[in-house]
Every structure is written in structure tokens, then in C-alpha cells.
C-alpha positions in Angstrom: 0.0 0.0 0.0 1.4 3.3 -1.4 0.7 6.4 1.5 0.1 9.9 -0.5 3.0 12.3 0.7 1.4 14.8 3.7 0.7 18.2 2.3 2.8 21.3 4.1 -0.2 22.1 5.7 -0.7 18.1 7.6 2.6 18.5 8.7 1.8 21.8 10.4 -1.0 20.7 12.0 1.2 17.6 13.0 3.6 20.2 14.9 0.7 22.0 16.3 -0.8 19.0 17.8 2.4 17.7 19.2 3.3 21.7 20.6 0.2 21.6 21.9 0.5 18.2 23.7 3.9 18.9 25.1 2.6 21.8 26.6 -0.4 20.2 28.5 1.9 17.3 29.3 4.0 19.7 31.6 6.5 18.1 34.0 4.6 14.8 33.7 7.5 11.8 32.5 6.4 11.1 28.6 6.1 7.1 30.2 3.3 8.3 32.8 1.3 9.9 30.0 1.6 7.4 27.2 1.0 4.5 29.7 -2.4 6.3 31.2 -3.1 6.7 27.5 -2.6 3.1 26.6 0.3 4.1 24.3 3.4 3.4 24.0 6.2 6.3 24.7 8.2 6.0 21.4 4.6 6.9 19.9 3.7 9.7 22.3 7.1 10.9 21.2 6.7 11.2 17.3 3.3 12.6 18.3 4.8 15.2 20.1 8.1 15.9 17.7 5.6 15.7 14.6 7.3 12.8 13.2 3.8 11.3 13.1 1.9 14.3 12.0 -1.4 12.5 11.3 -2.0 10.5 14.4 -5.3 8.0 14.6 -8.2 9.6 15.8 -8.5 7.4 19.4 -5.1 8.2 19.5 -5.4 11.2 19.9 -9.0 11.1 22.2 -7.5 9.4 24.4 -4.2 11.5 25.0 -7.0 14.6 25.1 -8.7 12.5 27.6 -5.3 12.1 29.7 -4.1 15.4 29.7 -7.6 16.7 30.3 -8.1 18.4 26.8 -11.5 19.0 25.2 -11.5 18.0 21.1 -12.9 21.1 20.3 -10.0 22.6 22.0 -7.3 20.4 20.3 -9.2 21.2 16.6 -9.1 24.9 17.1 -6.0 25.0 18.4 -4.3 22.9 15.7 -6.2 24.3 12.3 -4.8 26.8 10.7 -4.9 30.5 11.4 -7.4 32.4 9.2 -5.6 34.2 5.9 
């Protein structure tokens, strides 16, 4: 199975997200976190240096759901800013 290349704009959402989860991850070990989420750390940690910009959506929920993130708040935060 051939993956279509991530447009500039998926990869900058990709760093958004991880930015964004970094932050709300705070002094909290990248092990703790993953583990609570049911992840492993090597993932949370392409998550949060964008090396996997387009994470799966329950991936994603359930790191929200960990670092006590609203979805809402993780899609505004990561779209784009308005041109």
C-alpha cells in the first residue's frame, strides 16, 4: 500500500498538535502519560516531535482524555490560522 505524501499544511497541524501536547503534558514523565493513555512512549514521542503528524483519531482522544483536553479545543487550536 502506497501512502500519499502529507501536504505542508498536515505537517503543520502535526507540529501544532504535538506543541500543543507537550505543553499540557507539563513536568509529567512522557512514560506516565503514554502509559495512562494506553500508548506506547516511542509513539507519544513522534506525536509530540511531529514525526507522526497524522496520528489515529483514538489516539489522539484518548491522549486529550489524559491530559484533560477538550476535542474542540485540540481542533481549534491545531487548524490553521485564518488568511
Amino acid at each position: 500500500m502506497v501512502r500519499t505524501p502529507l501536504t505542508p499544511e498536515e505537517r503543520e497541524r502535526g507540529e501544532r498538535l504535538g506543541l500543543l501536547l507537550r505543553a499540557a503534558r507539563g513536568e509529567r514523565s512522557m512514560v506516565e502519560i503514554a502509559a495512562a493513555a494506553g500508548l506506547s512512549a516511542e509513539t507519544l514521542r513522534k506525536i509530540e516531535t511531529g514525526r507522526a503528524p497524522t496520528p489515529a483519531f483514538f489516539t489522539v482522544a484518548a491522549l486529550a482524555a489524559v491530559l484533560d483536553l477538550s476535542m474542540d479545543e485540540l481542533v481549534t487550536l491545531c487548524s490553521p490560522a485564518p488568511v
